[in-house]
Residue frames relative to the residue before (quaternion, step in Angstrom):
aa qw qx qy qz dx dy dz
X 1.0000 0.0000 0.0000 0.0000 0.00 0.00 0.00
X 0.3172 -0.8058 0.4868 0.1142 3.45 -0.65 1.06
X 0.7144 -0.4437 0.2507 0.4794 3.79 -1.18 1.43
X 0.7238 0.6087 -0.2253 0.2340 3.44 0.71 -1.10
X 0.7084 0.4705 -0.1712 0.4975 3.08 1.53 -1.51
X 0.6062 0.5753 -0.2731 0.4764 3.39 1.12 -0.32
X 0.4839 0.3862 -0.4690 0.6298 3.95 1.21 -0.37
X 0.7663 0.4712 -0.3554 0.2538 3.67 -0.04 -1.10
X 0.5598 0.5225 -0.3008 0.5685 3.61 1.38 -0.43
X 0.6335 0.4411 -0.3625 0.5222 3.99 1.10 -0.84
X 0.7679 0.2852 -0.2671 0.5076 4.01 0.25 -0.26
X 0.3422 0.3735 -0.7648 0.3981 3.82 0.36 1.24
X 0.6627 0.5463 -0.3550 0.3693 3.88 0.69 -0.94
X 0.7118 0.3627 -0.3172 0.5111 3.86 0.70 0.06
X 0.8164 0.2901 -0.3174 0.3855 3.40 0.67 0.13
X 0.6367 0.3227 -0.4437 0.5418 3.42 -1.06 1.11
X 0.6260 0.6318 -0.4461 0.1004 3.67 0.44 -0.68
X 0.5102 0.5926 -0.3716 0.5004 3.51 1.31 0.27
X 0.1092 0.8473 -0.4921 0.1671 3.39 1.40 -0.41
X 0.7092 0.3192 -0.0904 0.6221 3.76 -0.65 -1.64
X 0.7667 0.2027 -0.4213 0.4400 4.05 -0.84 -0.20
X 0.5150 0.6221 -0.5601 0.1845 4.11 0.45 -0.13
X 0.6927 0.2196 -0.0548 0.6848 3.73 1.18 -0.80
X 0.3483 -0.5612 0.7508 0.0106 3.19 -1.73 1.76
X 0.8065 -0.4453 0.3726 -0.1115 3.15 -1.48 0.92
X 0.3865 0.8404 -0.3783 0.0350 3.44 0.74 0.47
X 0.5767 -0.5599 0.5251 0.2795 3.41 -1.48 0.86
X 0.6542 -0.5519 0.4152 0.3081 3.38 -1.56 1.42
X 0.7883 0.2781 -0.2418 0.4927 3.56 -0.85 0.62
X 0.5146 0.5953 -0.5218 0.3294 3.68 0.96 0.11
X 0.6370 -0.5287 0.4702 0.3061 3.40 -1.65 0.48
X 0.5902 -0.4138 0.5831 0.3748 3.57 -0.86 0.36
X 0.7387 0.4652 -0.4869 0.0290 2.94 -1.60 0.59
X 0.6653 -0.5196 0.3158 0.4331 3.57 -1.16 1.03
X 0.5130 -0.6465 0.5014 0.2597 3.48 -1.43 0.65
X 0.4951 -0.6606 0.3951 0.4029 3.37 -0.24 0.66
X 0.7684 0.1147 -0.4280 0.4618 3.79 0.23 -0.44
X 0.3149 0.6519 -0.6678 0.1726 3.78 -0.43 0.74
X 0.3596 -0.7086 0.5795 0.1812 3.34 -0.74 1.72
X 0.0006 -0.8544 0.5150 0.0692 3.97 -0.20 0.03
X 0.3321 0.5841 -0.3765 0.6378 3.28 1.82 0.76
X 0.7636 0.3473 -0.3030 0.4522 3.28 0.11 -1.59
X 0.6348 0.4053 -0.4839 0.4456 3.98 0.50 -0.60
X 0.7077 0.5152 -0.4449 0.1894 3.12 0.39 -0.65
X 0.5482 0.6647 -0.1922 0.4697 3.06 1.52 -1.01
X 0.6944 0.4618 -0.2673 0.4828 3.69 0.92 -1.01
X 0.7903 0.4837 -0.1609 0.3399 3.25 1.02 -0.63
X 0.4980 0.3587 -0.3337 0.7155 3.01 2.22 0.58
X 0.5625 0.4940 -0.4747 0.4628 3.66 0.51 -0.07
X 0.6069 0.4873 -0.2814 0.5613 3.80 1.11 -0.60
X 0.7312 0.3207 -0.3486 0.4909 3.75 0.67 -0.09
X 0.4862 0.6465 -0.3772 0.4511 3.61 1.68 -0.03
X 0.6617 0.5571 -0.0637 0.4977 3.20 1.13 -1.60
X 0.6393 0.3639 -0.3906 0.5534 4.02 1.08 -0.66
X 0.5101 0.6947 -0.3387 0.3775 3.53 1.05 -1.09
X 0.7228 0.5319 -0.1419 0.4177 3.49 0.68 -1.71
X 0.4973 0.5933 -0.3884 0.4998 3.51 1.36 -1.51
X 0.7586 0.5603 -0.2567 0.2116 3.26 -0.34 -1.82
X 0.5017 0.5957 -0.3101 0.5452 3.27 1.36 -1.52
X 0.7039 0.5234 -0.2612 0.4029 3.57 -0.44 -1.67
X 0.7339 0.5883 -0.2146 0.2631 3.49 0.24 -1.10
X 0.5181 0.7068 -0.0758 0.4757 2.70 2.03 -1.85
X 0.8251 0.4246 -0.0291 0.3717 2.98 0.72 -1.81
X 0.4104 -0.7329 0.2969 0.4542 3.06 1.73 -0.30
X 0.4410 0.7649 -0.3760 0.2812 3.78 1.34 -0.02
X 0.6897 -0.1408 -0.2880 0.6493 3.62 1.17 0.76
X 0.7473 -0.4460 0.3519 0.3447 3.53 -2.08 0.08
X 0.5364 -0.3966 0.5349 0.5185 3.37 -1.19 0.03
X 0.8367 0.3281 -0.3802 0.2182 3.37 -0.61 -0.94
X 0.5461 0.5545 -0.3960 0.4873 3.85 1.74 0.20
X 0.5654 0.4809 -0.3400 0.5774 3.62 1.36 -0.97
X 0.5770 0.4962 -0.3678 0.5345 4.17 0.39 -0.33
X 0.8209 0.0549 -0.2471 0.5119 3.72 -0.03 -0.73
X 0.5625 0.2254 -0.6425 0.4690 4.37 0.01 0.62
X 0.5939 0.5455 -0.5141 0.2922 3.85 0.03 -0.55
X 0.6557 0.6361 -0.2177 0.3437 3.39 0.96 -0.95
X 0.5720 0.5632 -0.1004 0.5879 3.09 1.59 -2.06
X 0.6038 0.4217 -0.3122 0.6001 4.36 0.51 -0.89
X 0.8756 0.1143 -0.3308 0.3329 3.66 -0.28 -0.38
X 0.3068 0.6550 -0.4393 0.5329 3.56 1.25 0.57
X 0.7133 0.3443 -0.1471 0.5925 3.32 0.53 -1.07
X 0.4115 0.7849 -0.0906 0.4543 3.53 0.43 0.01
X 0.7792 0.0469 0.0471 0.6233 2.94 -0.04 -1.84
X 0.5349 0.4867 -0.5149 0.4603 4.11 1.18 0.41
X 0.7062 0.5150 -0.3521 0.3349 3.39 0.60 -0.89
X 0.6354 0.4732 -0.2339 0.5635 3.46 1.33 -1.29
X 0.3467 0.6116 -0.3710 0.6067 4.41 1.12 0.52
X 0.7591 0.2410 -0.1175 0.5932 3.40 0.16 -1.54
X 0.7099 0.3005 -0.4990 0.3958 3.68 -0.05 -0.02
X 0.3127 0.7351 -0.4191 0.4316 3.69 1.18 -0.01
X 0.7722 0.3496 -0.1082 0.5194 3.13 -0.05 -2.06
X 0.6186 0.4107 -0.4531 0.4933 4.10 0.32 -0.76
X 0.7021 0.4414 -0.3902 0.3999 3.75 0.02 -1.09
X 0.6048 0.4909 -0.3999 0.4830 3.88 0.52 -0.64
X 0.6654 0.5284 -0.3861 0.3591 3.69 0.89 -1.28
X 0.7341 0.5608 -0.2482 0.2915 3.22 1.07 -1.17
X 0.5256 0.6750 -0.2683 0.4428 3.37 1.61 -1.44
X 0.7085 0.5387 -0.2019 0.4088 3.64 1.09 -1.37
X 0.6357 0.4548 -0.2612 0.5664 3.40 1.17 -1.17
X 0.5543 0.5968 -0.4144 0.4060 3.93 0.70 -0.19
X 0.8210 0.4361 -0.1006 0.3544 3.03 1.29 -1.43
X 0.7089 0.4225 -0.2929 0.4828 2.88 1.62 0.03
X 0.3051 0.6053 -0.4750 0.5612 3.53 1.88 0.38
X 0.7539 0.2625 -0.3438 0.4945 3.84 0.12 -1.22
X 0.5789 0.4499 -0.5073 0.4529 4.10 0.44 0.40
X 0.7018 0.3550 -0.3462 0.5114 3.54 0.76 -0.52
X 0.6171 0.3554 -0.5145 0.4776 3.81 0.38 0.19
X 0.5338 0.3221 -0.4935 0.6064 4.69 0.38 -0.39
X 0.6007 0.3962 -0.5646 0.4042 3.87 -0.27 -0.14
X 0.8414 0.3486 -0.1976 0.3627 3.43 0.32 -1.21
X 0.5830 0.5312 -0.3795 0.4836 3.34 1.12 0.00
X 0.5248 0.5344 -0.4239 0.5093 3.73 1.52 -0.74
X 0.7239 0.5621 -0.2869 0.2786 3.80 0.85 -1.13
X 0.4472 0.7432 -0.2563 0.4266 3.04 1.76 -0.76
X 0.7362 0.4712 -0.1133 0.4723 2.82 0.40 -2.17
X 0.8079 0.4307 -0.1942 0.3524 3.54 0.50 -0.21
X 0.5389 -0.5485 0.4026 0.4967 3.35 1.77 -0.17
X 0.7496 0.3092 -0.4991 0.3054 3.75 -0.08 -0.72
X 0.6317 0.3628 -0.3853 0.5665 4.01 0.55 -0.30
X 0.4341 -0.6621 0.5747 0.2072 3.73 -1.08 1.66
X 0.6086 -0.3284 0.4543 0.5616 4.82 -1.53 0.15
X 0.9157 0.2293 -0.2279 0.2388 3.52 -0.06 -0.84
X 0.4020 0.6924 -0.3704 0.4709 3.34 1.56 -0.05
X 0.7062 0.4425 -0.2480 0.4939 3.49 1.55 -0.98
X 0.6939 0.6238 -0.1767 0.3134 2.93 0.98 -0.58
X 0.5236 0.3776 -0.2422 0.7243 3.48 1.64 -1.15
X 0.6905 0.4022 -0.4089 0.4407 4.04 0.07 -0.25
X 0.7786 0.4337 -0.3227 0.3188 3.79 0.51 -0.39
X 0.5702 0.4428 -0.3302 0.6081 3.51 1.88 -0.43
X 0.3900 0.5244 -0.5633 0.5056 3.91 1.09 0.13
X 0.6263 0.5913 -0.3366 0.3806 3.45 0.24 -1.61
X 0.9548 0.0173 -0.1052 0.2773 3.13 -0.19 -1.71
X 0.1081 0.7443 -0.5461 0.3689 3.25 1.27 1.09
X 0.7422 0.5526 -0.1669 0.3403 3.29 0.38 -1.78
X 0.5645 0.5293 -0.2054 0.5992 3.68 1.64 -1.48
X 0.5991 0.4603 -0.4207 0.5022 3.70 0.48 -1.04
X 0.8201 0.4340 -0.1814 0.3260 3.50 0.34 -1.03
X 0.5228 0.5157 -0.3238 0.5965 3.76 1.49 -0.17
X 0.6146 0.6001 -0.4354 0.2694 3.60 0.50 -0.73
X 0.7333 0.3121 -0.3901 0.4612 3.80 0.80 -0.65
X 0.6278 0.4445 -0.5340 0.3509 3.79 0.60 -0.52
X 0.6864 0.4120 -0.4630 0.3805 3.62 0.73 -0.43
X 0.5386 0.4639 -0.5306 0.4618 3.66 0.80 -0.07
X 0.4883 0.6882 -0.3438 0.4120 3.56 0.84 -0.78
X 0.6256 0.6305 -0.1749 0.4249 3.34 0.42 -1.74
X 0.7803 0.4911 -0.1614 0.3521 3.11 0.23 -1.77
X 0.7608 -0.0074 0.1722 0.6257 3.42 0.66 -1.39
X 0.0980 -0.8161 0.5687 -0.0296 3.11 -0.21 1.27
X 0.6113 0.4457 -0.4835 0.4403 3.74 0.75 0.05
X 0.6308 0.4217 -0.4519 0.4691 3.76 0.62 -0.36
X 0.6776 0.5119 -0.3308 0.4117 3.88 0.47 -0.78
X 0.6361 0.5891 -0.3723 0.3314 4.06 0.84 -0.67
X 0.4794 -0.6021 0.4957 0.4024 3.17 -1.21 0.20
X 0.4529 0.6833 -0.4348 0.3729 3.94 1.14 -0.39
X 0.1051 -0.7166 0.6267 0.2876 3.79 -0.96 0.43
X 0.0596 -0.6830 0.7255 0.0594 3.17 -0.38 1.46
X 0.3220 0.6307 -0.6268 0.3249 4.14 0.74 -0.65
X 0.5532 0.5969 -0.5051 0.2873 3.99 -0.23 -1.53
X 0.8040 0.2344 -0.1655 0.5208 3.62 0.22 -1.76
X 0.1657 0.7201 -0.6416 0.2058 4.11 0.20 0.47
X 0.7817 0.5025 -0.1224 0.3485 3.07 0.24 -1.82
X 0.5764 0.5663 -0.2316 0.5417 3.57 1.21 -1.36
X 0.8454 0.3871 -0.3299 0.1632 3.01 -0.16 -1.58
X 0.5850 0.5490 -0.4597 0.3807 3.81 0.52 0.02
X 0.8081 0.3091 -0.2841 0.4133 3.71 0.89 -0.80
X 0.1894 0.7759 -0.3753 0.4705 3.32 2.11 0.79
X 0.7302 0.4990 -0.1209 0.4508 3.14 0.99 -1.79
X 0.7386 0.4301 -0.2331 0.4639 3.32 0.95 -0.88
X 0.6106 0.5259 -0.3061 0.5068 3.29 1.17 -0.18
X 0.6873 0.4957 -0.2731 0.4553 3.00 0.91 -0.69
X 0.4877 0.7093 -0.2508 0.4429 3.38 1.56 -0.94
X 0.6534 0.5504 -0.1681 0.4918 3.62 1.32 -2.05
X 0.7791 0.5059 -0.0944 0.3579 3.32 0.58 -1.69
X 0.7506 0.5006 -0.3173 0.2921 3.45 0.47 -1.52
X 0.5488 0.6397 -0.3665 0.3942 3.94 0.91 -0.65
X 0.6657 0.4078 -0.2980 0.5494 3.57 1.20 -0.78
X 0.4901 0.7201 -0.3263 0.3672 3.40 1.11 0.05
X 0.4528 -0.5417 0.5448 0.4525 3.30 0.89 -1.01
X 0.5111 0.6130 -0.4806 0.3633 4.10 0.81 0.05
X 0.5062 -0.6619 0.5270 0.1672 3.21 -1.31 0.53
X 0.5355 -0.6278 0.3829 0.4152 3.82 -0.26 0.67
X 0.7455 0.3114 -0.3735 0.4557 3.52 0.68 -0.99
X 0.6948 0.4064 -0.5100 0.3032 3.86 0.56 0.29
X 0.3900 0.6836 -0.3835 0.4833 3.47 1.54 -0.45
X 0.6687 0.5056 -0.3421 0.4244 3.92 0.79 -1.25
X 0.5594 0.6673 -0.1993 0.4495 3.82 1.54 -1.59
X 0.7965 0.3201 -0.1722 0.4831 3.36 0.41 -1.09
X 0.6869 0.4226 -0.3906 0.4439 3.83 0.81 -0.75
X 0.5646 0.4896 -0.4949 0.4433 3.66 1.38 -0.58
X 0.5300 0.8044 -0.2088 0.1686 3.20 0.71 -1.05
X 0.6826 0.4438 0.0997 0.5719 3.03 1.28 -2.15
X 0.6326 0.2203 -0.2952 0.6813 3.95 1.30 -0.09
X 0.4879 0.4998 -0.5188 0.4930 3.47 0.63 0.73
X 0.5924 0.5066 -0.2745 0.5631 3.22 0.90 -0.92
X 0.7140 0.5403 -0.1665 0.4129 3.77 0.16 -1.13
X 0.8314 0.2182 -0.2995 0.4141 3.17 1.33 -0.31
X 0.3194 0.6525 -0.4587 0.5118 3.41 1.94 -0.39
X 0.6726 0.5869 -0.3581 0.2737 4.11 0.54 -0.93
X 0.7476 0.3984 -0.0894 0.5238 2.97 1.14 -1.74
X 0.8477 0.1836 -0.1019 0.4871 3.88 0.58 -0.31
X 0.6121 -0.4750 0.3865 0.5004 3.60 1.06 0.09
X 0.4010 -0.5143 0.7272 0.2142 3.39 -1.85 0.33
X 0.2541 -0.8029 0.5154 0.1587 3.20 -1.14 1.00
X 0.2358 -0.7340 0.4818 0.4164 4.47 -0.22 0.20
């Protein structure tokens, strides 16, 4: 096993493990809104470092620089991990969309109240820059949220281009490997999943 394959096997084990603490819990009838500690960088970041890392596997594999049966169980472990993190950015992005929508209901409420006398010029006023402070401030985690490979600091862009005739190579190649069809099927679906979340966004 080369210096290389062995970092890449040591960081399925560092990423996601916060998983379960990223979202607190909320009680029927609670307002939208993002838990205060939700890092929404760091997922974002983990979740392209995990499409770096499947990317990388594949390479290696190609090249013959670890076994199938090692490129089967971290390849396996990365999109496990993965498909939790890319779950929780689901559920946050929905939280957020919702809390948006009920900020822009509480500002036509308060503008009806205005307009009518029961909400005093400045009562509206210190309550709508509260309001849209908060909106000003949701707008990048939900852009964030949404597409997290265009928002990271990671240059996952680099492997865009690659990664579809990656797949097909990998598609040509991996059976003489020692892979099994139904994991060869996993990983090529996998990798133009990946190829397209790049080129057009991931959708929640």
């Amino acid at each position: 096993m080369t210096r290389e394959t062995t970092e890449t096997a040591q960081n399925a084990s560092k990423v996601g493990s916060n998983i379960q603490s990223e979202e607190s819990p909320r009680k029927p009838g609670d307002a939208a809104v993002l838990p205060k500690e939700i890092n929404i960088k760091r997922l974002s970041d983990q979740l392209a470092a995990l499409v770096n890392w499947r990317v990388k596997l594949v390479r290696m594999l190609l090249t013959r620089e670890m076994s199938p049966d090692l490129f089967n169980e971290i390849y396996s472990e990365y999109l496990e991990k993965a498909k939790d993190l890319d779950e929780n950015r689901v559920k946050l992005f929905k939280t957020a969309s919702e809390r948006v929508e009920n900020l822009a209901f509480e500002l036509q409420q308060l503008k009806l109240g205005c307009e009518s006398g029961e909400v005093s010029a400045r009562e509206y006023i210190e309550r709508k820059l509260k309001v849209d402070r908060e909106m000003w401030a949701l707008g990048p985690k939900i852009a964030m949220l949404q597409d997290p490979y265009k928002t990271t600091s990671l240059n996952v862009s680099d492997s865009y281009g690659h990664v579809l005739d990656l797949a097909d190579h990998f598609e040509r190649e991996a059976p003489a490997l020692g892979l099994d069809a139904r994991t060869v099927t996993a990983v090529v679906k996998d990798l133009k999943r990946i190829h397209m979340a790049m080129g057009a966004g991931i959708q929640p």
